[in-house]
N, C-alpha and C positions, 0 to 999 in steps of 0.2 A: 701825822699826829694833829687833832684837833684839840685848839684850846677853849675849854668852856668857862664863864664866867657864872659863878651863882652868886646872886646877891643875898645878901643876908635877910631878907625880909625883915620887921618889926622885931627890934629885940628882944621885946617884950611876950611877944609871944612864941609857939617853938620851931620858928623856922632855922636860929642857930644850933640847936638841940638835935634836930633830924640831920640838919649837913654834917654833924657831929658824929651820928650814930650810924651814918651811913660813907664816913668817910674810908674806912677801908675797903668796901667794895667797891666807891666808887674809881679806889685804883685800881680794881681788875677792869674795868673796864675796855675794849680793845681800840686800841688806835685815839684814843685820849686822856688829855691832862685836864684836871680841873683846879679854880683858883675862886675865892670865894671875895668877895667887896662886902664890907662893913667895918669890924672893928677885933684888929686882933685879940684884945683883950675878953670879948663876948664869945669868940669863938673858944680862949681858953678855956675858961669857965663851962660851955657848952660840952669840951671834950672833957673836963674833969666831971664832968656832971651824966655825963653815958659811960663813965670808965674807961675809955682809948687815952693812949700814951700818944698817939700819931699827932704830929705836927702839922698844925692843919695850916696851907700857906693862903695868907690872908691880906688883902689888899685893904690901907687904912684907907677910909672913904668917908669919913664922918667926925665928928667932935667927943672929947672927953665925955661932953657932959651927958652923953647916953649912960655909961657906966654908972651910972644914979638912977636910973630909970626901975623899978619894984616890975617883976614877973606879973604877967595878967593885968597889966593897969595903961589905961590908955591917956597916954601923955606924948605932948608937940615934941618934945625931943625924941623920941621915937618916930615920930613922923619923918622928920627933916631928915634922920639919919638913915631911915629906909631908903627916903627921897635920894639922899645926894647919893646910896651905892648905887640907885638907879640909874639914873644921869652919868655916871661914871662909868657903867658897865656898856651904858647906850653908845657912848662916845666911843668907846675902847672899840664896838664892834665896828660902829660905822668907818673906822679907821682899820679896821682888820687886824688889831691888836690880839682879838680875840674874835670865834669864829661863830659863837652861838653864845646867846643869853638865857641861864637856868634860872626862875625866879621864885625865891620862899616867900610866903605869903605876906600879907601886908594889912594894915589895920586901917579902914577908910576915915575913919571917924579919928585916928593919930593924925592922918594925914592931912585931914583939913583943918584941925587944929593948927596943926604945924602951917599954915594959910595956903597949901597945894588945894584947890579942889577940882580933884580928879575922881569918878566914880572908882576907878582903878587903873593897873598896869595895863590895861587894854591901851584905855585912851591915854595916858604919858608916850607909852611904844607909839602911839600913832601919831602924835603930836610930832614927836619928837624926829620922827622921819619923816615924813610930813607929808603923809598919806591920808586919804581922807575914805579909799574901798578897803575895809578893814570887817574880819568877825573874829568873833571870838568861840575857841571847837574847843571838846574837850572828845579826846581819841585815846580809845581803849583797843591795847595791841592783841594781836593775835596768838600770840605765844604764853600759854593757858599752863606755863610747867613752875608758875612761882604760884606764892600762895595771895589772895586777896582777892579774890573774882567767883564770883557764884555761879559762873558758867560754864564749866570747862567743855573743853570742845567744841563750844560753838562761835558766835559773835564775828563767824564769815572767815576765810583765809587768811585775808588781808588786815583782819582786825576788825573796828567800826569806827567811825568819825560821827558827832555830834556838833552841828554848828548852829549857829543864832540867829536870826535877823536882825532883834532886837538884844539891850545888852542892860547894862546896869541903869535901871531907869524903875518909876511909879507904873504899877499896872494900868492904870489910868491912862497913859500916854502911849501907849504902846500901838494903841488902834491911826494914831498918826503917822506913825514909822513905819507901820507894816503896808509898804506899796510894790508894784507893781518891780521897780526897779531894782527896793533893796533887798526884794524875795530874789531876784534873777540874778544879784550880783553875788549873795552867797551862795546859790546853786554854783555858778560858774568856779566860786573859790572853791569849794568841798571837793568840785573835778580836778582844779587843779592840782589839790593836796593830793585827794587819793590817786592820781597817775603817780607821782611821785614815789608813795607808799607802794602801790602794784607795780612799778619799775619796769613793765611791759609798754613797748611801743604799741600804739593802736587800740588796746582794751581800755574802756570806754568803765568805769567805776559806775556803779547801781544805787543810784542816789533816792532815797523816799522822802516827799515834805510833805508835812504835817500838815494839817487844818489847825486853825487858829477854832472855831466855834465845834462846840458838841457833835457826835455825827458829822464830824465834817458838811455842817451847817445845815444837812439833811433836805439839800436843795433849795437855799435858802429860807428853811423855816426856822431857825436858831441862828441865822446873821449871815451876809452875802457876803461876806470877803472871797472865800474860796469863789465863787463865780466872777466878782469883780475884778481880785487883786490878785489869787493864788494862783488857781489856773492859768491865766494867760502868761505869769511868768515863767509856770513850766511848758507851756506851750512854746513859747520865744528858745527856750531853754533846747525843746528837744527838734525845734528849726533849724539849732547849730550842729545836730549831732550827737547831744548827749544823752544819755540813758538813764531819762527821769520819769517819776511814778508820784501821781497823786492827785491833790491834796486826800491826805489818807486820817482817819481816827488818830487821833493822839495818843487814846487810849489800846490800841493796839498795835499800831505800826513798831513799838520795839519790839513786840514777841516775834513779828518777822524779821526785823533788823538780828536779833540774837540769834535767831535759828538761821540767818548769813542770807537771806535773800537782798538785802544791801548792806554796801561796804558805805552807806555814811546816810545819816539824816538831817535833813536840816527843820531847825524846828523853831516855832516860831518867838518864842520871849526862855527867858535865865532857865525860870523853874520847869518850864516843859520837858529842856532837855536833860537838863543839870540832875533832876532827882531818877531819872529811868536808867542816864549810864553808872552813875552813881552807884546804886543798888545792882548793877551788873557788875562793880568791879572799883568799888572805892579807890581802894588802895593802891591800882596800878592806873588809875585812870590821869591821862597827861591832858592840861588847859595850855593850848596851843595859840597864838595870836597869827589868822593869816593876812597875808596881801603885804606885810613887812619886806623891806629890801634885806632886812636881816634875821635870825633867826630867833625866835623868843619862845620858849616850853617854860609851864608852870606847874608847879604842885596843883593838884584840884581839889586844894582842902584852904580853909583858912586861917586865923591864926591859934584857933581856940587857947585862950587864955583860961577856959576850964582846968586847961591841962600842962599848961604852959609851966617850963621848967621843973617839973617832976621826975622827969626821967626816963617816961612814960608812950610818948609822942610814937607814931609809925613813922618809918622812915620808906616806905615800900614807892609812895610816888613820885618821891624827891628822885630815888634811880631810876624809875621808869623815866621821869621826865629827861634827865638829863642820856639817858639809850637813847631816847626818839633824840635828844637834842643833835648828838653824835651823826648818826643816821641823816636828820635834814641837810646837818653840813654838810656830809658827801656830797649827796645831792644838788647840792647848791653849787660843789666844787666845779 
């Protein structure tokens, strides 16, 4: 039996509200328990506010004075309180208290109010274990029988992986990040994951990176990265062995990724990748943190306070995230 921890994300926004409304399936789930960190009294209000009686078991993690905090509105005591279930969920895992970390979303602009400044749960997870080869995927499963994905039947056996080079940052700064080593090192993670995920000894996951410039640079006539920095990393990349293709169009490398000629993409800044799997499968899509000693799955949505406490909120990624969460534990076991 695995024990998973979901933190409550912002309480202000609906990530108490989905843990809420997706509390009784998350006890179908097989071979785990889950336990949420925040604030029992938000999480009540959360279950009277989606209509379940269920007793959601809630670890207090934070101060009164959230419970003041107005729906939709971005205030430091929301920050702190997201902050400290995180730190507490982080601590619990690194202690094997619990075995994976599920995370509802968080409000960045709470958070640094609250004087944290972290772009996100990426960088706190990474900090915090004190890893410094880290990306951030967002991985939509293979198994096409729920509802929220525009693809069915496709997006490869295995499912597909989307990971980043680059992460929460100005477009502007991005052309400094993106070198030689931090292309190579999220190649080598996204094989890691997907061996994992394919659970076959020896098959080698079908990895496509992307081109940072139009035309994949068009041979350098729209900007040389791919000759200078992309290429050679997939080159280094498939010197080891691995089963890598590219730099490919940006603009088309999902239509092959969806129709399954690779089990994972790596692509080069947020929005490259974030809006193509997105639109393949919002609602089951899971934001996954790799290179962690431990395990950390997130909703891939954020807090929207458009919607916040209405009643309203999908709960489809919050399950997915915590299946995959389930699943990496094995694996890990």
């Amino acid at each position: 039996m695995k024990t998973i921890a979901i933190t409550m994300g912002d309480p202000a926004g609906i990530g108490p509200e989905i843990i809420a409304a997706a509390w009784e399936q998350l006890q179908t789930i097989p071979g785990c328990r889950v336990v949420v960190y925040g604030h029992p009294e938000i999480m009540r209000r959360a279950a009277e506010l989606r209509n379940t009686n269920a007793e959601i078991d809630c670890l207090t993690c934070c101060s009164d004075d959230v419970l003041d905090v107005p729906p939709g509105t971005i205030d430091p005591r929301s920050g702190r309180a997201a902050y400290s279930a995180i730190l507490q969920a982080i601590n619990d895992a690194q202690r094997n208290v619990v075995d994976a970390i599920v995370t509802a979303p968080i409000h960045k602009a709470a958070l640094h109010r609250a004087g944290y400044h972290y772009p996100g749960h990426t960088e706190i997870f990474a900090e915090r274990c004190g890893v410094e080869n880290y990306a951030m995927m967002l991985f939509l499963g293979a198994d096409d029988s729920r509802v929220g994905c525009i693809c069915p039947s496709v997006c490869g056996k295995h499912g597909l992986a989307v990971v980043h080079v680059t992460l929460h940052t100005a477009m502007r700064t991005i052309f400094e990040q993106i070198t030689v080593e931090s292309v190579h090192a999220k190649i080598r993670l996204i094989d890691e994951f997907m061996r994992k995920i394919i659970g076959q000894n020896g098959l080698s996951p079908r990895v496509g990176v992307c081109s940072l410039n139009p035309h994949a640079g068009e041979e350098g006539l729209f900007g040389d990265e791919e000759i200078r920095v992309i290429r050679p990393a997939i080159d280094r990349a498939i010197a080891e062995g691995l089963y890598v293709e590219g730099p490919l169009p940006a603009d088309t490398i999902m239509l092959d990724a969806r129709a399954g000629k690779y089990d994972a993409v790596v692509a080069m800044f947020h929005d490259q990748g974030h809006i193509a799997l997105k639109l393949l499968g919002m609602y089951r899509a899971v934001n996954i943190t790799l290179g962690l000693p431990i395990v950390r799955t997130s909703v891939a949505h954020g807090t929207a306070f458009d919607k916040a406490w209405q009643g309203i909120a999908d709960a489809g990624s919050l399950l997915e995230a915590v299946r995959v969460a389930v699943k990496l534990s094995e694996a890990n076991a």
